[in-house]
C-alpha positions, 0 to 999 in steps of 0.5 A, a space after each residue: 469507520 464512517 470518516 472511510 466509508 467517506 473518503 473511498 465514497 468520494 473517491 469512486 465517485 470522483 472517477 465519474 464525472 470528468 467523462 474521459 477515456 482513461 478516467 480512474 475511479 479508484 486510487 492508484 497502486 504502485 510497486 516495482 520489481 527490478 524490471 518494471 514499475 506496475 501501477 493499477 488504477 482504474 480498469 487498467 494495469 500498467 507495466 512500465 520499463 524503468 530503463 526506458 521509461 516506456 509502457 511494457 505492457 497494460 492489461 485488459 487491452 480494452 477498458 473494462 468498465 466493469 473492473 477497478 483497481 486499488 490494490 498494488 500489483 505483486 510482481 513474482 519470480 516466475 513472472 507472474 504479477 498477481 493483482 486484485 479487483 474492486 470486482 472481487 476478483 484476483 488476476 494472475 497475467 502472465 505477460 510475454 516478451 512481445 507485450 502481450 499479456 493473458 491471464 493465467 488464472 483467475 480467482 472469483 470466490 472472494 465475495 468482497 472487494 479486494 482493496 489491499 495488494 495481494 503478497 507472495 510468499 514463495 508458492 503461496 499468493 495470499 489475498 486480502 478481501 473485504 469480505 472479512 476473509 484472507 485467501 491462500 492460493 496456489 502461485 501456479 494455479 490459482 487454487 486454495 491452499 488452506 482448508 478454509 480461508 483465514 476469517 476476522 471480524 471486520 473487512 480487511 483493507 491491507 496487504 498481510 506483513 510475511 515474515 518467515 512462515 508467519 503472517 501479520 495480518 491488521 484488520 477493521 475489527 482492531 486487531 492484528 493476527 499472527 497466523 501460521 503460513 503453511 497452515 492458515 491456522 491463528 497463532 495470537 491475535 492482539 486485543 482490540 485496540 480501539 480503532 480500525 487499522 487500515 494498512 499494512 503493519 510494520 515489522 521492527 525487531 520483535 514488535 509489529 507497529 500499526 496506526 490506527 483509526 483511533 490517532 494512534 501508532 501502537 507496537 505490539 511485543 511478538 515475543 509476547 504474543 500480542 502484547 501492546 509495548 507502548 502506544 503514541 497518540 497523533 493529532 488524527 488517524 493514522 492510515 498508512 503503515 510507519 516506516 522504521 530506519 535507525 530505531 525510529 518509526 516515520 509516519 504521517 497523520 490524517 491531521 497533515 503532521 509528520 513524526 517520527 518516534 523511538 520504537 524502543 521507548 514510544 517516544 517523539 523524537 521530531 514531528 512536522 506539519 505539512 500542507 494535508 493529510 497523510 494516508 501513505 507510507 513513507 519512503 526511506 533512504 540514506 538518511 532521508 524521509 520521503 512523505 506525500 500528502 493527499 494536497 499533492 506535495 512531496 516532501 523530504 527530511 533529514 531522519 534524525 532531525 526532521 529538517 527539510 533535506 531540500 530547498 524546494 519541494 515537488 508539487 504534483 498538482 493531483 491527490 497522493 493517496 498511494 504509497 511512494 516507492 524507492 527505485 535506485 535513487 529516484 521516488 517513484 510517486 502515482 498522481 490523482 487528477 493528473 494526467 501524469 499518473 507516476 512522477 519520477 523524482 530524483 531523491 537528492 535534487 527533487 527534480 521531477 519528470 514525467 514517467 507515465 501520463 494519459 491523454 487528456 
């Protein structure tokens, strides 16, 4: 726990030094819809066309020192994005067609930062806070749902798993939760175990997979109500959430190891050492597994065999701490410490180009 008090210390602080106009103090959060590319970093939110490649739109119009972003943008149906705050705040923006965006609601009851993405599950936009709280609220008004928000023991950093009408929820506390959606009313909780789990958990059939704090992925049995299935033991912690493709479970250690393991039997199938710590989520697609580390690299492997898919691999000259996203056949990446804040990579080649960039 205090190895990440540490880690987001110093990226806070890392945002106030340089003095420059778009200077972040945050870790960026990158998703897209069919539309746009979304990145919220810092005090601002951006939208990105990703036909042209120009911005959209960015909210606030002016800086707000005040506000921080960590937490990935969740783009609606309605049109509606929903983005949480560090200022404990969740914006619902509603931008137009011109480029003008105005915040259709916002919600200020949340007493902790909001560092994990906000999710929307049909009408319902659920909120994860640090105040140890996850929030149901209205997608049209921004009001609460439930009777009274869903509470755990420790602060929670991720966004909430959907499936159906149950929601996976990972907490610092060591445990997962399954809680009823419409209700907000606990269905199980694991027992703890034995570390902090920092990201989203990963749904594979009837097991839910989480890394945690204590150098280990575990998969829980949720036909058995919580029941731990198996667990594997890595070189560090495990930040970000695995990936499942094929029967086998992709992910990355604070230790800079890449493995993948069979999610039936727990048991390695292949591991990798790169050049620094992973803390995000793998990529996947047609038989290939994208990494990044927080060395600023990009990495690519053959699923079934660990072997390098390219010949050469990107180096983004910034920190990777946000998770890659897959849009048609291209990686889209957010940079740390880098003027070019998303990078677009082309899965089969690894040509790099330039989405998004501030002025230095």
């Amino acid at each position: 726990m205090l190895l990440g008090l540490i880690l987001i210390s110093s990226v806070l602080l890392a945002g106030c030094g340089s003095g420059g106009a778009l200077t972040a103090a945050s870790w960026p959060g990158l998703s897209i819809d069919d539309t746009n590319a979304y990145l919220a970093y810092g005090p601002t939110v951006y939208a990105i066309d990703l036909t042209t490649n120009r911005e959209s739109w960015h909210y606030p119009p002016e800086p707000n020192r005040t506000a921080s972003f960590f937490a990935s943008p969740a783009p609606s149906e309605g049109g509606l994005v929903i983005v949480g705050g560090y200022d404990n705040i969740v914006y619902a923006l509603d931008p137009s067609t011109g480029g003008d965006v105005r915040s259709a609601w916002i919600f200020e009851d949340a007493s902790g930062n909001i560092i994990g993405g906000t999710v929307v599950a049909e009408d319902i936009v659920l909120v994860p806070s640090a105040d140890s709280n996850l929030y149901a609220l209205d997608l049209s008004t921004g009001d609460p749902v439930w009777t009274q928000p869903f509470n755990t023991d420790e602060a929670l950093w991720s966004a909430p798993l959907v499936d159906g009408n149950v929601i996976y929820l990972a907490s610092l506390d060591h445990r997962v939760y399954a809680i009823d959606l419409p209700t907000g009313r606990e269905l199980w909780k694991t027992e703890p175990l034995n570390g902090a789990i920092a990201d989203t958990p990963t749904l594979a059939g009837d097991l839910i997979l989480v890394g945690t704090f204590n150098s280990q992925i575990v998969a829980v049995d949720t036909e058995r109500r919580g029941e731990i299935a198996w667990a594997f033991d890595t070189s560090g912690w495990v930040w970000g959430s695995p990936a499942v493709a094929d029967d086998l479970a992709f992910f990355g250690d604070y230790m800079g190891l890449a493995y993948a393991v069979d999610i039936t039997n727990g048991q390695e199938v292949w591991r990798v050492t790169v050049d620094g710590p992973v803390t995000t989520t793998p990529a996947h697609r047609d038989g290939v597994i994208f990494f990044v580390t927080e060395a600023g690299t990009v990495y690519a492997f053959e699923t079934d065999s660990g072997k390098p898919f390219w010949t050469s691999n990107p180096i983004l000259n910034g920190r990777l701490l946000s998770d890659p996203v897959l849009s048609g056949d291209t990686l889209l990446v957010a940079t740390m410490d880098n003027p070019c804040v998303i990078s677009a990579i082309e899965t089969e080649t690894s040509a790099t180009r330039c989405l998004l960039q501030f002025e230095e």
